[in-house]
PDB file of N, CA, C and O in Angstrom:
ATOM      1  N   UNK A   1      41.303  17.935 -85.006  1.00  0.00           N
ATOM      2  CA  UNK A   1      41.852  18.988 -84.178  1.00  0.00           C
ATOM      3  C   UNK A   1      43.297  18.638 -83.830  1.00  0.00           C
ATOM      4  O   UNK A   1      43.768  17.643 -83.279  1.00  0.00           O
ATOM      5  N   UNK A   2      43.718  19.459 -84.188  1.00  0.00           N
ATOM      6  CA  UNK A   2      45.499  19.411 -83.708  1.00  0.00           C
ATOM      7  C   UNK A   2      45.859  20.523 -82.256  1.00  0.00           C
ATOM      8  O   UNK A   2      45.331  21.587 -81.932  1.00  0.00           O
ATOM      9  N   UNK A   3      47.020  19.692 -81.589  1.00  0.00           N
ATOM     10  CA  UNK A   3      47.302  20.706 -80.983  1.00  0.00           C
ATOM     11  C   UNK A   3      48.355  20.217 -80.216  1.00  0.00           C
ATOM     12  O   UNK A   3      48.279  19.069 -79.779  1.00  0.00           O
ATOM     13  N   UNK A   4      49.422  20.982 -79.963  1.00  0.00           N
ATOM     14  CA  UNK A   4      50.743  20.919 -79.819  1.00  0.00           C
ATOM     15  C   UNK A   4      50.873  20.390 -77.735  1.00  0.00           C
ATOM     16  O   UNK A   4      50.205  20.961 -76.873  1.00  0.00           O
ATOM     17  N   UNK A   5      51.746  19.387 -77.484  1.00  0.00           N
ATOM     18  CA  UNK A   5      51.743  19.058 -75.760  1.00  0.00           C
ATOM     19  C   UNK A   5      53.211  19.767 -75.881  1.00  0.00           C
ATOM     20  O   UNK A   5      54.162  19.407 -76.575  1.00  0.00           O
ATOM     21  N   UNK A   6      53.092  21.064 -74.853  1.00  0.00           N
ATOM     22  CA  UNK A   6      54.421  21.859 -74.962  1.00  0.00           C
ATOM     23  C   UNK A   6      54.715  21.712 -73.506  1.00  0.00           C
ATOM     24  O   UNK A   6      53.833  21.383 -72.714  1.00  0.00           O
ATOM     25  N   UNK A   7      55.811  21.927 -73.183  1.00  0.00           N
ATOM     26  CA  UNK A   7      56.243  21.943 -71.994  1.00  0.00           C
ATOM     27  C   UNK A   7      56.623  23.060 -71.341  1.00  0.00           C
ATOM     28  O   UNK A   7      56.757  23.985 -72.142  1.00  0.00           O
ATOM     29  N   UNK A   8      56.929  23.469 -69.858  1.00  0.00           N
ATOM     30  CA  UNK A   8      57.006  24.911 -69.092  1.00  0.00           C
ATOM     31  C   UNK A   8      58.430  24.795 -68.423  1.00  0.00           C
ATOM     32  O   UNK A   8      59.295  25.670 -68.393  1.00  0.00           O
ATOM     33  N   UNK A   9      58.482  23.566 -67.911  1.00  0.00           N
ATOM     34  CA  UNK A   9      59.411  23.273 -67.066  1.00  0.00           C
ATOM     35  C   UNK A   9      60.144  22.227 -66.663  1.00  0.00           C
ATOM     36  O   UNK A   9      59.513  22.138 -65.610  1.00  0.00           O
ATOM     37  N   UNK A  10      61.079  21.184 -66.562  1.00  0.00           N
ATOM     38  CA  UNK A  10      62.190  20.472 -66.375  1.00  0.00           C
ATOM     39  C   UNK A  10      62.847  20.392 -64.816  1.00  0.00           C
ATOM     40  O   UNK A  10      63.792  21.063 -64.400  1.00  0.00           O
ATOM     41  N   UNK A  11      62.129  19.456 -64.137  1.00  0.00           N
ATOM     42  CA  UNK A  11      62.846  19.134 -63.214  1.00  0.00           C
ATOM     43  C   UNK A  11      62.938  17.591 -62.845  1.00  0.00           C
ATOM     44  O   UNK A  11      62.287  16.804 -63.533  1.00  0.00           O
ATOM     45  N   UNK A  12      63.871  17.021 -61.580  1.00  0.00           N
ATOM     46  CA  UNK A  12      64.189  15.738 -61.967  1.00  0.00           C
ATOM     47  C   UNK A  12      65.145  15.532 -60.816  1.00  0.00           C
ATOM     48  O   UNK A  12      66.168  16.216 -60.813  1.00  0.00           O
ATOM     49  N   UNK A  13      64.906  14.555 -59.704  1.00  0.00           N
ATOM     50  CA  UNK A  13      65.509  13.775 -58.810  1.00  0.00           C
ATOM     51  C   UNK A  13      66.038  12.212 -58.959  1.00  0.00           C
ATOM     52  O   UNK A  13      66.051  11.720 -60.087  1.00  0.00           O
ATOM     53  N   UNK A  14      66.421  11.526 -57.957  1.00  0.00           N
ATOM     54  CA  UNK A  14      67.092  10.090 -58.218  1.00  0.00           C
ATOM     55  C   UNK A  14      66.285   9.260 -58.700  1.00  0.00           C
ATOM     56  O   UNK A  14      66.665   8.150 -59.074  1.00  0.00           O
ATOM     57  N   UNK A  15      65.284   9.577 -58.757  1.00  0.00           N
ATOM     58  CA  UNK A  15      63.756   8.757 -59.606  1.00  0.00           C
ATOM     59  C   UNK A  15      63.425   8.678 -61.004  1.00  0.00           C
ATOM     60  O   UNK A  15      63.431   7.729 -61.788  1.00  0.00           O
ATOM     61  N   UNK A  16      62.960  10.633 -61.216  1.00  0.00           N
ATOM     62  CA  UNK A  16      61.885  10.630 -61.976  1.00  0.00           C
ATOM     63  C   UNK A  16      62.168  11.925 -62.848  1.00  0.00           C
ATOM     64  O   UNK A  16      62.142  13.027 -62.301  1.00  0.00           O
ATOM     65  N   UNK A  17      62.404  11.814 -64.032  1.00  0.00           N
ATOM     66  CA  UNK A  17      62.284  13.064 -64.913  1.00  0.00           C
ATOM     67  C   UNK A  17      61.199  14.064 -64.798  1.00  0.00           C
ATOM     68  O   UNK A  17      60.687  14.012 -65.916  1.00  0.00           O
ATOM     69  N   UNK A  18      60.669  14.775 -64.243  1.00  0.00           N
ATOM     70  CA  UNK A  18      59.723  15.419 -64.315  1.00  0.00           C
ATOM     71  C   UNK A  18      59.508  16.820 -65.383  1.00  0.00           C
ATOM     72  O   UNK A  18      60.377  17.663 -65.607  1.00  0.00           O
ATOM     73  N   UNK A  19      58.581  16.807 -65.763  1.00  0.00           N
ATOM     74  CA  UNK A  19      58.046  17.823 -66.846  1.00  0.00           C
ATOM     75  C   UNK A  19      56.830  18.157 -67.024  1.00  0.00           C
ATOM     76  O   UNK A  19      55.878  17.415 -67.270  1.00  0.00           O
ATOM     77  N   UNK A  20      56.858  19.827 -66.841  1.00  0.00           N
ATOM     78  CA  UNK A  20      55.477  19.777 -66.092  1.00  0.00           C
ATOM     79  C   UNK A  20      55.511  21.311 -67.756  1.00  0.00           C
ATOM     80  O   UNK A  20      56.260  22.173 -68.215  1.00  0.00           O
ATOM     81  N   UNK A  21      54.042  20.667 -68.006  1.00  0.00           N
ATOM     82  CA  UNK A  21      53.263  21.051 -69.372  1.00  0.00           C
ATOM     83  C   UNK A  21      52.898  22.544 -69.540  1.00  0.00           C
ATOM     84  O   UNK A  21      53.323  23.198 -68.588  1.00  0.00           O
ATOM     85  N   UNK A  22      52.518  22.968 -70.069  1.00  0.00           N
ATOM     86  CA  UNK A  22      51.699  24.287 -70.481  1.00  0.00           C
ATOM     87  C   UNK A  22      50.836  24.638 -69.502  1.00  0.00           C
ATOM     88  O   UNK A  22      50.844  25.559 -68.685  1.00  0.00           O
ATOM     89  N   UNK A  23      49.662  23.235 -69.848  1.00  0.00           N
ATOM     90  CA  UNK A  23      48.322  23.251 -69.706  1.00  0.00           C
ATOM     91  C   UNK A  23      48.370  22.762 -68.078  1.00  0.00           C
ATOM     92  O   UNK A  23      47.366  22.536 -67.402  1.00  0.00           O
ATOM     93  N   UNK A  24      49.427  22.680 -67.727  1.00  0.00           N
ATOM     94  CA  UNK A  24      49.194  22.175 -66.022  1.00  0.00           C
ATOM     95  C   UNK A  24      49.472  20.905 -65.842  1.00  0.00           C
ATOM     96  O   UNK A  24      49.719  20.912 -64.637  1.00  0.00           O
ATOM     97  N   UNK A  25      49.638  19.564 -66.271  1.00  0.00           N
ATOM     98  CA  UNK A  25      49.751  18.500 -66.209  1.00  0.00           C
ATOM     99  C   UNK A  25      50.978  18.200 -66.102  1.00  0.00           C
ATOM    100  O   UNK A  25      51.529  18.803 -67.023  1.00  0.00           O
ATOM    101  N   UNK A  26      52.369  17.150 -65.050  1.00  0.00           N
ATOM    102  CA  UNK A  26      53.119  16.851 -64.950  1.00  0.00           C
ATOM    103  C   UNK A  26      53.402  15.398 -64.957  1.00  0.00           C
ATOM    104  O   UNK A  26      52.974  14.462 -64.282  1.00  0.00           O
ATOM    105  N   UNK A  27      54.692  15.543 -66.422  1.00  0.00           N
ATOM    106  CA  UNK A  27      54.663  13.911 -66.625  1.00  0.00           C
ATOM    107  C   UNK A  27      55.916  13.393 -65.732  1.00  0.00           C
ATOM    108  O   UNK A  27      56.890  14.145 -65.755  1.00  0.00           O
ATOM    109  N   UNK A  28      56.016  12.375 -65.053  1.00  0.00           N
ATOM    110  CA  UNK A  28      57.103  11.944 -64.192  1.00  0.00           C
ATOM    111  C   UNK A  28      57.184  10.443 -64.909  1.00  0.00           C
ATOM    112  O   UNK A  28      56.259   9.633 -64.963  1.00  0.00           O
ATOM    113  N   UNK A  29      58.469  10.287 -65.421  1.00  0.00           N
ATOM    114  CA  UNK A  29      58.902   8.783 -65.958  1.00  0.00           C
ATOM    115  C   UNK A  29      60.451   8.765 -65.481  1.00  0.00           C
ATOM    116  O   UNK A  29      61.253   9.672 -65.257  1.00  0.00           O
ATOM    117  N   UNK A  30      60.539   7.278 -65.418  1.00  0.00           N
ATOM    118  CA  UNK A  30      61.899   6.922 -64.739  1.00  0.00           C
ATOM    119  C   UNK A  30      63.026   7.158 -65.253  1.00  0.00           C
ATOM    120  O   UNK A  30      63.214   6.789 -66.412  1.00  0.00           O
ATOM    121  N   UNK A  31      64.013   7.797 -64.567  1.00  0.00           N
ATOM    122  CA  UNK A  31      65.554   8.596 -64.855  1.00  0.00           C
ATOM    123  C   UNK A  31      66.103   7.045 -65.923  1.00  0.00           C
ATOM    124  O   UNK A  31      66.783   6.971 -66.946  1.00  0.00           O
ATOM    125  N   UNK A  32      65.362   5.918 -65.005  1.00  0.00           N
ATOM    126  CA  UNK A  32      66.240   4.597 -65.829  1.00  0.00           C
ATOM    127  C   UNK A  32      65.688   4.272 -67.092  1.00  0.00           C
ATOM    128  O   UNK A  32      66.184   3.289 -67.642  1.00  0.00           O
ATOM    129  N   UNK A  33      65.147   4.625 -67.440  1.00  0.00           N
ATOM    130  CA  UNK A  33      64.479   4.863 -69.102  1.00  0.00           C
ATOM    131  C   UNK A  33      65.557   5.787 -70.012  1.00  0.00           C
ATOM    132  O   UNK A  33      65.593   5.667 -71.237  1.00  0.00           O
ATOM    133  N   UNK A  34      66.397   6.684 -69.312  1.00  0.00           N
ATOM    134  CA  UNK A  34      67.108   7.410 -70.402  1.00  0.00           C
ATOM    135  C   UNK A  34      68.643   7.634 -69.732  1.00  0.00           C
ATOM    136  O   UNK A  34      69.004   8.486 -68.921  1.00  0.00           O
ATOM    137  N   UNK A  35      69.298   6.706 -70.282  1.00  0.00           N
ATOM    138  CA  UNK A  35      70.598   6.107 -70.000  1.00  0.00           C
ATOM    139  C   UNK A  35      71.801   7.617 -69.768  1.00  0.00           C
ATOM    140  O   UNK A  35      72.803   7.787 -69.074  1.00  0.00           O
ATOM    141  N   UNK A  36      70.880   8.657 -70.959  1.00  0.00           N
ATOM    142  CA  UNK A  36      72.471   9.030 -70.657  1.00  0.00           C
ATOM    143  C   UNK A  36      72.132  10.326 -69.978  1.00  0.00           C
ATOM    144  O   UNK A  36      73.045  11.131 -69.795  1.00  0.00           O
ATOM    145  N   UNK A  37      70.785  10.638 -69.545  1.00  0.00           N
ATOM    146  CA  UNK A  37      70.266  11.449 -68.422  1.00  0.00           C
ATOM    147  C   UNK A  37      70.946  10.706 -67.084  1.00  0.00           C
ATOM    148  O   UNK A  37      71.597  11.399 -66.303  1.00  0.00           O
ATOM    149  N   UNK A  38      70.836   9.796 -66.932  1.00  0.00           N
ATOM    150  CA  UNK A  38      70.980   9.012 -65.704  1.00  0.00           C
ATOM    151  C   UNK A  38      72.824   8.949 -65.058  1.00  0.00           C
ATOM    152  O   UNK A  38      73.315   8.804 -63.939  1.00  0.00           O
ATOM    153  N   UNK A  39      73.415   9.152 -66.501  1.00  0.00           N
ATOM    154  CA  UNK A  39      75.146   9.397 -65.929  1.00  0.00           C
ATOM    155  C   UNK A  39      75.411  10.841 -65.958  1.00  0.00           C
ATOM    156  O   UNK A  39      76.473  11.286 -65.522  1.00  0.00           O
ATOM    157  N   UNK A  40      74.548  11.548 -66.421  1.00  0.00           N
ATOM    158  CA  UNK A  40      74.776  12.998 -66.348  1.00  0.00           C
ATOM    159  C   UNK A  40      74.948  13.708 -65.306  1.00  0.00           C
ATOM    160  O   UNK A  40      74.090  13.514 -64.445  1.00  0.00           O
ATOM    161  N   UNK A  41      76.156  14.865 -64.921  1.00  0.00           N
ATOM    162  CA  UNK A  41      76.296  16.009 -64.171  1.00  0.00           C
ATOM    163  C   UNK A  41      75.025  16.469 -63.681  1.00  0.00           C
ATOM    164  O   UNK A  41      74.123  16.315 -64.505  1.00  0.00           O
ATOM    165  N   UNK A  42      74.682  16.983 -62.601  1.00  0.00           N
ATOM    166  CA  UNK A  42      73.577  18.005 -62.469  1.00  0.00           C
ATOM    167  C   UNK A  42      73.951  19.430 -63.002  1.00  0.00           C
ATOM    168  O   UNK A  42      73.076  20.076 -63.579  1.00  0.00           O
ATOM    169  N   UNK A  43      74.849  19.805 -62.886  1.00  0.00           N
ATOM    170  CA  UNK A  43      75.102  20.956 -64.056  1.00  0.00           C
ATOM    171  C   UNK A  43      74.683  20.627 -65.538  1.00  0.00           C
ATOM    172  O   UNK A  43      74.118  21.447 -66.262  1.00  0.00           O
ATOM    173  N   UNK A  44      75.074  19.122 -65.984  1.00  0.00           N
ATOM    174  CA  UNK A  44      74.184  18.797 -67.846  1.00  0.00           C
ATOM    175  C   UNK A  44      72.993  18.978 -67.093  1.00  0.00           C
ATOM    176  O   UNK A  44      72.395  20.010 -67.399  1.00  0.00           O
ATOM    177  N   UNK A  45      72.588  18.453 -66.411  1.00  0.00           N
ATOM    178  CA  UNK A  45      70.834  18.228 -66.469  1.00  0.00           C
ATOM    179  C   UNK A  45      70.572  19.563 -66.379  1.00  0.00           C
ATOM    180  O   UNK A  45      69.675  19.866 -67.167  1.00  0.00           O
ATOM    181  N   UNK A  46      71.056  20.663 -65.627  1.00  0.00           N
ATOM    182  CA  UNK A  46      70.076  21.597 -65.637  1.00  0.00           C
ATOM    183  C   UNK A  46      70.396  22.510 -66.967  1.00  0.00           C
ATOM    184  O   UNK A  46      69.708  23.388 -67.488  1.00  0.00           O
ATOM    185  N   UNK A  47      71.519  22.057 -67.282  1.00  0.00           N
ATOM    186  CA  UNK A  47      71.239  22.909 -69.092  1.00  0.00           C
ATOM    187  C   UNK A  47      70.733  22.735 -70.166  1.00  0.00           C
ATOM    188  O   UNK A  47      71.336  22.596 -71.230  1.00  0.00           O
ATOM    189  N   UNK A  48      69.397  22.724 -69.967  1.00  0.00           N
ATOM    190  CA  UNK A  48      68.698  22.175 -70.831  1.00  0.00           C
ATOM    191  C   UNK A  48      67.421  23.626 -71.677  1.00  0.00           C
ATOM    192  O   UNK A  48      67.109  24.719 -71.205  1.00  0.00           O
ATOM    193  N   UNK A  49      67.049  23.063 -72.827  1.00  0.00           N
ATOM    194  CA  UNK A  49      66.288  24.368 -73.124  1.00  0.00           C
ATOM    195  C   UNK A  49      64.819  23.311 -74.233  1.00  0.00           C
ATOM    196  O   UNK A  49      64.710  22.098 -74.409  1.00  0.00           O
ATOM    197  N   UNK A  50      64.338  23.960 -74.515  1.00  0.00           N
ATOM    198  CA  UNK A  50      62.669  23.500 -75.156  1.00  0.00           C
ATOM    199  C   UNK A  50      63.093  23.884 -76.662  1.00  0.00           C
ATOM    200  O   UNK A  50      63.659  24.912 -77.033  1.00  0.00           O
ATOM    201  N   UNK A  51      62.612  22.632 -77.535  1.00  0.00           N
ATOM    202  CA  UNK A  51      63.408  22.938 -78.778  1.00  0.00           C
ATOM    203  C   UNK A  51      61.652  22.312 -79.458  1.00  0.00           C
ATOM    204  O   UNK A  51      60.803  21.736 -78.777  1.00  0.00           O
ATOM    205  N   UNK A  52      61.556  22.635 -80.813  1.00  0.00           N
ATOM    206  CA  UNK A  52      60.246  22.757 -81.710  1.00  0.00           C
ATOM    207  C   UNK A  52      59.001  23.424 -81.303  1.00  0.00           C
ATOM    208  O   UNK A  52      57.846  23.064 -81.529  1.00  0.00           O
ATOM    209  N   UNK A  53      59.260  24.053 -80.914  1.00  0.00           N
ATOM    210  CA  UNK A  53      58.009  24.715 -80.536  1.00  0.00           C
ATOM    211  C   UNK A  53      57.549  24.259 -79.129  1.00  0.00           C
ATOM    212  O   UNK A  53      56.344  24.083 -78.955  1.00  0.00           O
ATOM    213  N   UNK A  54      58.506  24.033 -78.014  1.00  0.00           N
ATOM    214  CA  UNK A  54      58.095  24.163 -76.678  1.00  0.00           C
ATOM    215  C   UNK A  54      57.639  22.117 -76.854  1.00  0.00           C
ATOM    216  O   UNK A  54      56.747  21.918 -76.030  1.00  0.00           O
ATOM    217  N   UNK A  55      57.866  21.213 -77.358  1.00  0.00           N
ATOM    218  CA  UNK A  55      57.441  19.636 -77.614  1.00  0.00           C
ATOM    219  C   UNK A  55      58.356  19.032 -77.488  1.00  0.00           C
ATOM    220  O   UNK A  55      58.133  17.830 -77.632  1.00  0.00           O
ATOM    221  N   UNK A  56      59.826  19.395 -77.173  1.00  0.00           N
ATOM    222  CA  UNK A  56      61.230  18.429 -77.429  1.00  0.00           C
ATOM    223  C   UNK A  56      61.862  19.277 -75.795  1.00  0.00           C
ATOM    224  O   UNK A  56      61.385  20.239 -75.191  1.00  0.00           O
ATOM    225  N   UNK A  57      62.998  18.485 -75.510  1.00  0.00           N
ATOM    226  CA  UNK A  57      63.850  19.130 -75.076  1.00  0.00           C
ATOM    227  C   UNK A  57      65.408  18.423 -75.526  1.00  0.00           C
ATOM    228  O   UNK A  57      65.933  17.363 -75.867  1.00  0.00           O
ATOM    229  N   UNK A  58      65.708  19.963 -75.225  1.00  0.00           N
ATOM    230  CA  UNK A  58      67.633  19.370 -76.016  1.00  0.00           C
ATOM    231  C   UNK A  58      68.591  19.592 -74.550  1.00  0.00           C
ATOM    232  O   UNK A  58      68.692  20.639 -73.912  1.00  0.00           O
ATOM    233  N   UNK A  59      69.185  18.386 -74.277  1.00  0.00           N
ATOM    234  CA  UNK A  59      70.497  18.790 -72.816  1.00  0.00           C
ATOM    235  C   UNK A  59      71.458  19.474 -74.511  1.00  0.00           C
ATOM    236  O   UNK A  59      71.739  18.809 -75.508  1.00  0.00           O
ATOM    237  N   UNK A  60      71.691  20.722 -74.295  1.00  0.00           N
ATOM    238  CA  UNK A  60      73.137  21.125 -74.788  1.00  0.00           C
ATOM    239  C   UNK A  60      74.244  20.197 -74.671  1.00  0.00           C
ATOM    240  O   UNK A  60      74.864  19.894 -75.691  1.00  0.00           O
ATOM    241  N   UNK A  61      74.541  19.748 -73.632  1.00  0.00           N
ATOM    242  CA  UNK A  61      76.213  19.583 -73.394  1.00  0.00           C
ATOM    243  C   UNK A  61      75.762  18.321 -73.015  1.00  0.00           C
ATOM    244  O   UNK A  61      76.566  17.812 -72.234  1.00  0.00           O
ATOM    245  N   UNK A  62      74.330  17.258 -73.366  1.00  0.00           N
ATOM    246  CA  UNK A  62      74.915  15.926 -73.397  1.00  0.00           C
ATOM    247  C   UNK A  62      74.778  15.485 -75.235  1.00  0.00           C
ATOM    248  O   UNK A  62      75.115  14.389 -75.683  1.00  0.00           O
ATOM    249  N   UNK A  63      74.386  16.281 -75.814  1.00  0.00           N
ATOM    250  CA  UNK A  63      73.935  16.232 -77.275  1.00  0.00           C
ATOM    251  C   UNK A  63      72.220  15.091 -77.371  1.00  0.00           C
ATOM    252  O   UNK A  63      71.904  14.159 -78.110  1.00  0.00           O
ATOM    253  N   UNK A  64      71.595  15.706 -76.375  1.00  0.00           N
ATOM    254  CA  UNK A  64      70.788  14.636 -75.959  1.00  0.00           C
ATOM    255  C   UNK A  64      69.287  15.038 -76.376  1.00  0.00           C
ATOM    256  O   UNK A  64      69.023  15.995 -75.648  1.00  0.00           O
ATOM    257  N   UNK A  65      68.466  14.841 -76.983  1.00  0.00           N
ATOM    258  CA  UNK A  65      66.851  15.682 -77.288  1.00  0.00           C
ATOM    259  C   UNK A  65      65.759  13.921 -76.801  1.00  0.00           C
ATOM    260  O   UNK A  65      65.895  12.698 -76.769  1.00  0.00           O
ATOM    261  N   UNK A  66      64.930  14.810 -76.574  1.00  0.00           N
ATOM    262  CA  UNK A  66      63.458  13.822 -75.842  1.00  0.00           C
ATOM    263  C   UNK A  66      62.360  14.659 -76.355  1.00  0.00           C
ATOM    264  O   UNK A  66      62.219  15.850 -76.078  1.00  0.00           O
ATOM    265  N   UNK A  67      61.818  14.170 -76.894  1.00  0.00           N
ATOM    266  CA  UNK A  67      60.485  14.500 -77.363  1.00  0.00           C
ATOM    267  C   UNK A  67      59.363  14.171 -76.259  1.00  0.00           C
ATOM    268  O   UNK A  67      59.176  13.039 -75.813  1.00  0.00           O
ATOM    269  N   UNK A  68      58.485  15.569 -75.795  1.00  0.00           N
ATOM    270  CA  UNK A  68      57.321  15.155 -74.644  1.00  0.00           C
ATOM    271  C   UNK A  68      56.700  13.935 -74.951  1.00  0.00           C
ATOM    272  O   UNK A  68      56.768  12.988 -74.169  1.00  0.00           O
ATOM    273  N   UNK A  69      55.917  13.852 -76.344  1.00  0.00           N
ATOM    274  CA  UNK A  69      55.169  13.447 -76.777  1.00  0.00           C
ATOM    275  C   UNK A  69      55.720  11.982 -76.377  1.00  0.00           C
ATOM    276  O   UNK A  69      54.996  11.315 -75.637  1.00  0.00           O
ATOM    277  N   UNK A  70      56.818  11.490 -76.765  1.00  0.00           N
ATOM    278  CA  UNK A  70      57.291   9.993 -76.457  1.00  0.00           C
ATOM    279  C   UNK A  70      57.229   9.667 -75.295  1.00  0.00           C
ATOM    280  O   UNK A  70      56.965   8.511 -74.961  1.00  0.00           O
ATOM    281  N   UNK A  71      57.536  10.941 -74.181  1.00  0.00           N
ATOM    282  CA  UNK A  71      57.143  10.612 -72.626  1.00  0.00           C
ATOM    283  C   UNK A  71      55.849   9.878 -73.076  1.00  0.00           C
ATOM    284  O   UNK A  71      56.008   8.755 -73.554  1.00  0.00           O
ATOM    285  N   UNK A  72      55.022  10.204 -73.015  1.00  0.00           N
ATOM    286  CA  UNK A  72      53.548  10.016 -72.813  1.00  0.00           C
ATOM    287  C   UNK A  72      53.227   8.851 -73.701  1.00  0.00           C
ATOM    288  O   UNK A  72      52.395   8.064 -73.250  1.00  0.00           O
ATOM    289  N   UNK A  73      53.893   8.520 -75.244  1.00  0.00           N
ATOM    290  CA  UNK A  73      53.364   7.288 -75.455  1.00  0.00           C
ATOM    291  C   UNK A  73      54.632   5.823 -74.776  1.00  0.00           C
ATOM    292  O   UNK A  73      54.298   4.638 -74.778  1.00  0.00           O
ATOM    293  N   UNK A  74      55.720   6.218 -74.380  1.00  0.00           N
ATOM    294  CA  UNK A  74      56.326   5.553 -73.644  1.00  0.00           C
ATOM    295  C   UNK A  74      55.445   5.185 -72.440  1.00  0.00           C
ATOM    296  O   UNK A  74      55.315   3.967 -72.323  1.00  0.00           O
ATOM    297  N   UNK A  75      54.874   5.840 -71.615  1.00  0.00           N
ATOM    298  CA  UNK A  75      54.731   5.704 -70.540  1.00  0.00           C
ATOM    299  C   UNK A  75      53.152   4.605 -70.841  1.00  0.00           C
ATOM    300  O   UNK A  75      53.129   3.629 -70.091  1.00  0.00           O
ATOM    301  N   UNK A  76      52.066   4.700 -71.716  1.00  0.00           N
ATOM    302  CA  UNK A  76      51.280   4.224 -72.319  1.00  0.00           C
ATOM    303  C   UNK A  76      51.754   2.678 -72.328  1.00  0.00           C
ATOM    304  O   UNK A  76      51.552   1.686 -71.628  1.00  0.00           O
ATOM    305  N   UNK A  77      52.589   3.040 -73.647  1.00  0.00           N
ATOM    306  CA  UNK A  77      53.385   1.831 -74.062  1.00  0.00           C
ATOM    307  C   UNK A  77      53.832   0.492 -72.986  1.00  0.00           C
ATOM    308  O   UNK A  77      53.799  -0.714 -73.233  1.00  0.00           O
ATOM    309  N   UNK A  78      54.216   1.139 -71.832  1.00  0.00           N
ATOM    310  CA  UNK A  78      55.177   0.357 -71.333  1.00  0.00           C
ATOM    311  C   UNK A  78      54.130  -0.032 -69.733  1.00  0.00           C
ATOM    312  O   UNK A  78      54.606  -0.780 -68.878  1.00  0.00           O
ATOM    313  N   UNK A  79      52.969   0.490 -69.591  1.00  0.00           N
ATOM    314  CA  UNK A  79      51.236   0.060 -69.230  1.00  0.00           C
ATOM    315  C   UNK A  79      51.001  -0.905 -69.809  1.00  0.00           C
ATOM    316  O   UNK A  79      50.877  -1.790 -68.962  1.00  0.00           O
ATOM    317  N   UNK A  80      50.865  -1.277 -70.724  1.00  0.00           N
ATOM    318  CA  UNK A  80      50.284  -1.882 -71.421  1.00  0.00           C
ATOM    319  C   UNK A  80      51.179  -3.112 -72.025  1.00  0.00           C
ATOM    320  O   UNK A  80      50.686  -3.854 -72.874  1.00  0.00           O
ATOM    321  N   UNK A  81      52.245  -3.258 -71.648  1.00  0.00           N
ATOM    322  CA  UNK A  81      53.103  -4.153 -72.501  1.00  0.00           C
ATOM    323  C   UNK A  81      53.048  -5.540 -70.814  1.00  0.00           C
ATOM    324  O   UNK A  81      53.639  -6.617 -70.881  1.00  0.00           O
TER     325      UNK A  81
END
């Protein structure tokens, strides 16, 4: 069974990237995990849009893309390490 982890929404304080899913679930991982989110404008951060089918996001104006999916095995990953 396949099936796509898409995202709805993009938000994000001095902490925590937040991204909250389709299906209801919100992933929160640390702003200090992604270097060039973390020097960014709040005007870059909020220009952002859902790129492959609702699974990526692209900042426009930092030339910057994150894949959901890596949230989630990052966040796994870095449990477990």
């Amino acid at each position: 069974m396949s099936f796509l982890i898409k995202g709805k929404s993009v938000h994000f304080d001095d902490r925590y990237l937040h991204v909250e899913l389709e299906d209801g679930r919100i992933i929160l991982t640390p702003m200090a995990w992604y270097k060039e989110l973390q020097t960014a404008t709040f005007k870059q951060l909020s220009h952002y849009q859902f790129i492959c089918q609702g699974t990526g996001i692209e900042w426009l104006d930092l030339d910057y893309h994150l894949s959901i999916e890596s949230m989630l095995l990052s966040q796994t990953l870095r449990k477990a390490a």
